[in-house]
C-alpha positions in Angstrom: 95.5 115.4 134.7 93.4 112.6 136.4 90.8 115.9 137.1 90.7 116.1 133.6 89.6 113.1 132.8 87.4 112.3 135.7 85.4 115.5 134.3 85.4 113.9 130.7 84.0 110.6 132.0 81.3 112.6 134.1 80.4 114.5 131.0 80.2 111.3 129.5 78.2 109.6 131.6 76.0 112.2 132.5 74.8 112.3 129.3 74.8 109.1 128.1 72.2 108.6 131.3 69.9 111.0 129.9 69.9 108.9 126.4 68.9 105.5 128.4 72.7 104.5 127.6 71.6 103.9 124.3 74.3 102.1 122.7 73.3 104.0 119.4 73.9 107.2 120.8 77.1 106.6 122.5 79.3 107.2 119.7 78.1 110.8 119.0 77.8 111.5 122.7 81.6 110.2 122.8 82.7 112.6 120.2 81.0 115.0 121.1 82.3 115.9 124.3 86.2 115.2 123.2 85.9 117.8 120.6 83.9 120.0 123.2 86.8 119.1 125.5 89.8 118.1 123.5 92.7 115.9 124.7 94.9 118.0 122.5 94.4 121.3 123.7 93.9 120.0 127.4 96.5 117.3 128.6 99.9 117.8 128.8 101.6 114.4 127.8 104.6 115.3 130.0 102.7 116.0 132.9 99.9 112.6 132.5 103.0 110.3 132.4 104.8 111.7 135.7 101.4 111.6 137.5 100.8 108.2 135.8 104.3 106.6 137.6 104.2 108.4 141.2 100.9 108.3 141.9 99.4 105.0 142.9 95.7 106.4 142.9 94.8 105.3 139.5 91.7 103.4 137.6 91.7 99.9 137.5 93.9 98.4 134.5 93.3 96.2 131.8 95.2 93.1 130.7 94.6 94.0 127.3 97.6 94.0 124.8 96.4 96.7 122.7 98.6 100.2 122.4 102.3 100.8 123.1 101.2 100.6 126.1 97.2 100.9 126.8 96.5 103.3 130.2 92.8 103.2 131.7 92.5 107.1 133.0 88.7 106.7 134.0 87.0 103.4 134.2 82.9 102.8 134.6 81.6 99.7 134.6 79.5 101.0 131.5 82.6 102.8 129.7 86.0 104.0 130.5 88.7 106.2 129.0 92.3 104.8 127.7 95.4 106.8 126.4 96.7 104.2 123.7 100.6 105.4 123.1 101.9 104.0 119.6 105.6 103.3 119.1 105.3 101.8 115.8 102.5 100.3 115.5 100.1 99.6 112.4 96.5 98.1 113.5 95.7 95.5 111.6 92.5 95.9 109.6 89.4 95.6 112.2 86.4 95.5 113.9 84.8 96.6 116.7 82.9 95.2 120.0 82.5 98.6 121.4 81.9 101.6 120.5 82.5 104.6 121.2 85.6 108.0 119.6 88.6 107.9 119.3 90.9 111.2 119.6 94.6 111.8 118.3 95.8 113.4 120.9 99.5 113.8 119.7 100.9 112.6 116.9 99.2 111.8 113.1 97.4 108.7 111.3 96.5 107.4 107.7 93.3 106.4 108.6 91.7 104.0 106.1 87.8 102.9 106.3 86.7 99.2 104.8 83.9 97.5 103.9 83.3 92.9 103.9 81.3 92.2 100.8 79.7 88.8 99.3 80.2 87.5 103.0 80.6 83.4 103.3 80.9 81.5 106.3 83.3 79.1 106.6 83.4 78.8 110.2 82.0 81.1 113.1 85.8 82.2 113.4 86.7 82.4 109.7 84.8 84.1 106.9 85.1 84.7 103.2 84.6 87.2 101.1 85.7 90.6 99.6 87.6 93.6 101.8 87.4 96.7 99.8 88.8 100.5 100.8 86.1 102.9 100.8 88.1 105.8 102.0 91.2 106.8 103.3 92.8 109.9 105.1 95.3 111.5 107.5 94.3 112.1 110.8 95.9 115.1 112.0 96.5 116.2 116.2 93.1 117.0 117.3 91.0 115.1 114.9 87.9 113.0 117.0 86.6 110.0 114.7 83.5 108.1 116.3 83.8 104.1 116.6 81.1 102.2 115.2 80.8 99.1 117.0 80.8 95.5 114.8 81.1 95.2 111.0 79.7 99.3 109.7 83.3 100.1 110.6 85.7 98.2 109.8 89.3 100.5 109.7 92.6 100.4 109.9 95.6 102.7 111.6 99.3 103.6 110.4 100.6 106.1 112.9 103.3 108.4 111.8 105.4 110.2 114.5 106.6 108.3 117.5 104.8 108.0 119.6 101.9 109.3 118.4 99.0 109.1 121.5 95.2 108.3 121.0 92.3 108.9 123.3 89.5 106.3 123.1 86.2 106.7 125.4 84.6 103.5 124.5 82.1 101.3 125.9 83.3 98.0 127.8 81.2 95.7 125.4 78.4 95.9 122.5 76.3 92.5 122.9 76.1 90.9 119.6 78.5 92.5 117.8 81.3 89.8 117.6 83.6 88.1 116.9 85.9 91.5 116.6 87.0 90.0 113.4 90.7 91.2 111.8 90.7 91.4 107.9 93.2 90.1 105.1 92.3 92.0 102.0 91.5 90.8 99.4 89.6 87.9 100.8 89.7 86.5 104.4 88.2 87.6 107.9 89.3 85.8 110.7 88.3 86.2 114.6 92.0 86.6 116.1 90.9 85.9 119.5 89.8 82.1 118.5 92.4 79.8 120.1 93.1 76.3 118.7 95.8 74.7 120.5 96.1 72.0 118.4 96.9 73.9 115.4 99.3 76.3 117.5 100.9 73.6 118.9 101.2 72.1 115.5 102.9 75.0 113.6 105.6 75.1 117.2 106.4 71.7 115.4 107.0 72.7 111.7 109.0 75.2 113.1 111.2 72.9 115.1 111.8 70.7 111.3 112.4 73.9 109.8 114.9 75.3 112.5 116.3 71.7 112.4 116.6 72.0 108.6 114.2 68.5 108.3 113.2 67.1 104.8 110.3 65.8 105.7 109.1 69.4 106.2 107.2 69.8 102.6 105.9 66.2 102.2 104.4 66.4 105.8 102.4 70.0 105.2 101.1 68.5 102.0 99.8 65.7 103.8 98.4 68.1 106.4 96.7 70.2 104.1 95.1 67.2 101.9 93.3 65.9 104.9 92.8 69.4 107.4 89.8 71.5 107.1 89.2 74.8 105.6 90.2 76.8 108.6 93.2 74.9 109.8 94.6 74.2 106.1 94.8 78.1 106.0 96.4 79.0 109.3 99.4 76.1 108.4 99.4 77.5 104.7 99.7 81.1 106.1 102.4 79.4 108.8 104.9 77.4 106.4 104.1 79.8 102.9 108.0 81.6 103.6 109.3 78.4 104.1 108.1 76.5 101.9 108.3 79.4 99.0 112.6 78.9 99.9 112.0 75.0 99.7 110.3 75.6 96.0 107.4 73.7 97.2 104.6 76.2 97.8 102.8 76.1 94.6 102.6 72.2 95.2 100.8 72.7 98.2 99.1 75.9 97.3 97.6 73.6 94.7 96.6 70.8 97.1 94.6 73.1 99.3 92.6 74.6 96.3 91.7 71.1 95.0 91.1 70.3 98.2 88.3 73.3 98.8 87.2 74.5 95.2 86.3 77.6 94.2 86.4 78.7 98.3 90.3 78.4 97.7 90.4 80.8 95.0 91.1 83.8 97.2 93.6 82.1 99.3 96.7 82.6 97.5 96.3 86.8 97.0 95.3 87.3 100.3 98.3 85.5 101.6 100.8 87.8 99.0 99.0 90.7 100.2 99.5 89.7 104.1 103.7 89.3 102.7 103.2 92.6 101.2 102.2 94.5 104.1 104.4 92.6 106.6 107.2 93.7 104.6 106.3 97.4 104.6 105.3 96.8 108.5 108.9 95.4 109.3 110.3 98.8 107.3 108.7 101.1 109.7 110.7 99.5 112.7 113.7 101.2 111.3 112.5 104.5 109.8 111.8 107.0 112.0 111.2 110.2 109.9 107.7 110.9 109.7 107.4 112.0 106.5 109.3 109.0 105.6 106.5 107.2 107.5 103.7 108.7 105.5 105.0 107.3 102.5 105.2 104.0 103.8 101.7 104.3 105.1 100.5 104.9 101.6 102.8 102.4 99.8 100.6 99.6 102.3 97.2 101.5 102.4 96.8 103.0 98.7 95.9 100.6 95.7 96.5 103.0 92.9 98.8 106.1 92.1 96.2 108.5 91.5 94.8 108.4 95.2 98.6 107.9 96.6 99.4 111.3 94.6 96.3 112.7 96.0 96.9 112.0 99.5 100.4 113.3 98.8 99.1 116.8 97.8 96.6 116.9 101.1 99.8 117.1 103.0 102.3 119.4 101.0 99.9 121.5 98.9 102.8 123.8 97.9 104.9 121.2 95.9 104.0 118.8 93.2 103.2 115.6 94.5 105.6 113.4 91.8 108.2 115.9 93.0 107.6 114.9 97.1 107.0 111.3 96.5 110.5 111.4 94.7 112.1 113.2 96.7 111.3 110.9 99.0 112.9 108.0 96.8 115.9 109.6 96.6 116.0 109.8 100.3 115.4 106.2 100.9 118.0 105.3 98.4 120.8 103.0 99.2 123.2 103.5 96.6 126.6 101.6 97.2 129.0 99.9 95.0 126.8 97.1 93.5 123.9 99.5 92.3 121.0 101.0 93.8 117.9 99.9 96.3 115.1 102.1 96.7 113.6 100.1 100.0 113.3 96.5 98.6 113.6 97.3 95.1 116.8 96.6 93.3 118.3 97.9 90.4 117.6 93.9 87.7 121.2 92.1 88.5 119.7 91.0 84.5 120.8 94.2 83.0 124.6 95.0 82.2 124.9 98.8 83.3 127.3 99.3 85.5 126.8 100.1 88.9 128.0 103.9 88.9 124.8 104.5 86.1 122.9 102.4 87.9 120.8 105.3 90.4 120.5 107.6 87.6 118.5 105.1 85.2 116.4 103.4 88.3 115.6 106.9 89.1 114.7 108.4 86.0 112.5 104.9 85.5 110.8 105.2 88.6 110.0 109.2 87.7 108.6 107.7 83.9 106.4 105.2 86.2 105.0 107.9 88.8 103.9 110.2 85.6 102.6 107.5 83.5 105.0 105.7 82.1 103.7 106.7 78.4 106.5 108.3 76.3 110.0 107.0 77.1 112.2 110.0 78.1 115.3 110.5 76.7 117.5 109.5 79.8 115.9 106.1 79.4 117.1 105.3 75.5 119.9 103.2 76.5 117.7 100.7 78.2 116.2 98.0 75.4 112.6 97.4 75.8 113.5 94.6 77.5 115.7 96.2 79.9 112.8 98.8 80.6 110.5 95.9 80.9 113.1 94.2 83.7 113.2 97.6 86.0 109.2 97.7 85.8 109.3 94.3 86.9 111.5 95.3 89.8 109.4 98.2 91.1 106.3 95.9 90.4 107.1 92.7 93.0 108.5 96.0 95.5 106.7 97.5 98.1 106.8 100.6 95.1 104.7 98.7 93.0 101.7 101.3 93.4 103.8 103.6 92.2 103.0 102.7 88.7 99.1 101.4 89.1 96.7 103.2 87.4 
């Protein structure tokens, strides 16, 4: 396997050398020779990772935390060439500064593409502004995608099967293109490599008043936040929001920080409900293993509306109605038991008084009315009042499902 690679990165190289090692080029020369040349059809997994472990003739290796793990199979000190393995891992949404392609060597990805708009400056290491979804798609075994270093691609990863294997050649840096900012849609870009050590050592202590069950612990973030800065106010809101949401304080100090900082606030509190949101889905994944099981959980995080979720959903089973798969794959997910029904972290309203045996059939049939468009009520929804309808919308709503029923 190392020949293989070692006649990649000369490929690479060679031709790169003939372009002046124009950084523009790179990514197209990078692509070009791993579809010319694909990982897929080429390496055999089984074999790299034996080699790998017995063979102590291998490229230098990074300290980098990246992949499930990250291996260095050909290293230049213009470029090199890493296997990334993925467990269960989702990227965060990001930036580059390198560039390069990327390959999916084994395995499958929703890929989706962003762009910043209306960018403000807060800081150098925290911006403002707004992180929309241009596109997104699944990334199939054998797909090469090029890497556009710094903010023209901005993109994030939810791998499917485990593990599922990538193979990046990339340069070793792009001047000028950072910070390698991460993004928290709607609103926020934030350099994750900035280290404050005051404000990490800080958060250590809220958590030692909240482990220690302290009272002090809301009073003392609101004074925090009405006399922190921008940056820091939002990395101890971000720190404290769970516990200060169970303390039934966060709305106090929500409201602090946004008199403190104006209309610059204003984007503070959906971005933070959108970072619960896809934590939540991203803590799911660590215990479902299925892949298609995965896919849908990969579209319930990436997809902001049921019409492109439904579309995505036919891309991958053409032969079958797409309400039919993503309901199938309710069903599936369903923990039915005694007290009622749970489709992931939507429960049947304990508001309603249905009892628990009629309890899956209703929450289904609701979440089918939904998926289709939720305009006539069927018939196996008459013995729900308005209300009651109203009360099982609200459930799948504030759920990870909640696309489910977005225009």
């Amino acid at each position: 396997m190392k020949a293989y690679f070692k006649d990649l990165g000369r490929t690479v190289l060679q031709r790169w050398k003939d372009n002046n090692f124009s950084l523009e080029k790179f990514p197209e020369i990078a692509q070009t020779a791993l579809d010319a040349n694909p990982p897929a059809q080429h390496v055999d997994l089984a074999a790299f990772m034996r080699e790998f472990l017995l063979d102590d003739e291998q490229p230098f290796q990074t300290q980098s935390g990246f992949g499930q793990p990250e291996i260095v199979a050909y290293d230049h000190p213009r470029f090199y060439i890493q296997l990334l393995f993925w467990m269960d891992g989702t990227t965060d949404i990001h930036q580059h500064e390198f560039s390069g392609a990327f390959h999916v060597m084994s395995g499958s990805s929703i890929h989706a593409h962003y762009e910043f708009e209306k960018q403000q400056a807060i800081t150098p290491h925290l911006h403002l502004g707004d992180v929309r979804m241009k596109k997104i798609e699944l990334l199939e075994t054998g797909r090469t995608v090029p890497i556009i270093s710094g903010s023209r691609c901005i993109h994030s990863l939810f791998h499917l099967e485990t593990p599922s294997v990538t193979v990046v050649v990339r340069t070793q840096n792009d001047p000028g293109t950072g910070p390698q900012f991460n993004y928290l849609p709607p609103h926020i870009a934030l350099d994750p490599h900035f280290s404050d050590l005051l404000t990490m050592r800080r958060k250590q202590l809220l958590d030692v008043l909240e482990q220690t069950e302290d009272p002090s612990y809301a009073e003392l973030v609101l004074e925090m936040i009405t006399s922190l800065d921008f940056e820091r106010g939002f990395y101890i809101l971000q720190h404290s929001m769970g516990h200060l949401s169970d303390l039934g304080e966060w709305e106090t100090v929500l409201t602090a920080f946004q008199k403190k900082h104006g209309q610059a606030a204003s984007g503070i509190s959906p971005t933070l409900a959108e970072c619960v949101h896809r934590d939540r889905i991203k803590n799911m994944r660590s215990h479902i293993a299925d892949p298609e099981h995965r896919f849908f959980l990969a579209l319930l995080m990436n997809v902001s509306n049921r019409k492109d979720l439904l579309a995505l959903v036919t891309q991958k089973h053409p032969d079958a109605p797409a309400a039919e798969t993503v309901m199938r794959w309710a069903e599936e997910l369903a923990d039915i038991s005694e007290e009622g029904i749970s489709i992931l972290d939507a429960s049947f309203p304990e508001t309603l008084d249905i009892p628990a045996e009629d309890q899956p059939e209703l929450f289904l049939a609701a979440l089918r009315h939904f998926l289709l468009g939720g305009k006539k009520v069927p018939a196996a929804l008459k013995s729900l009042a308005p209300d009651g309808l109203q009360d099982v919308r609200d459930s799948f709503a504030t759920s990870s499902l909640r696309v489910l029923h977005a225009g």
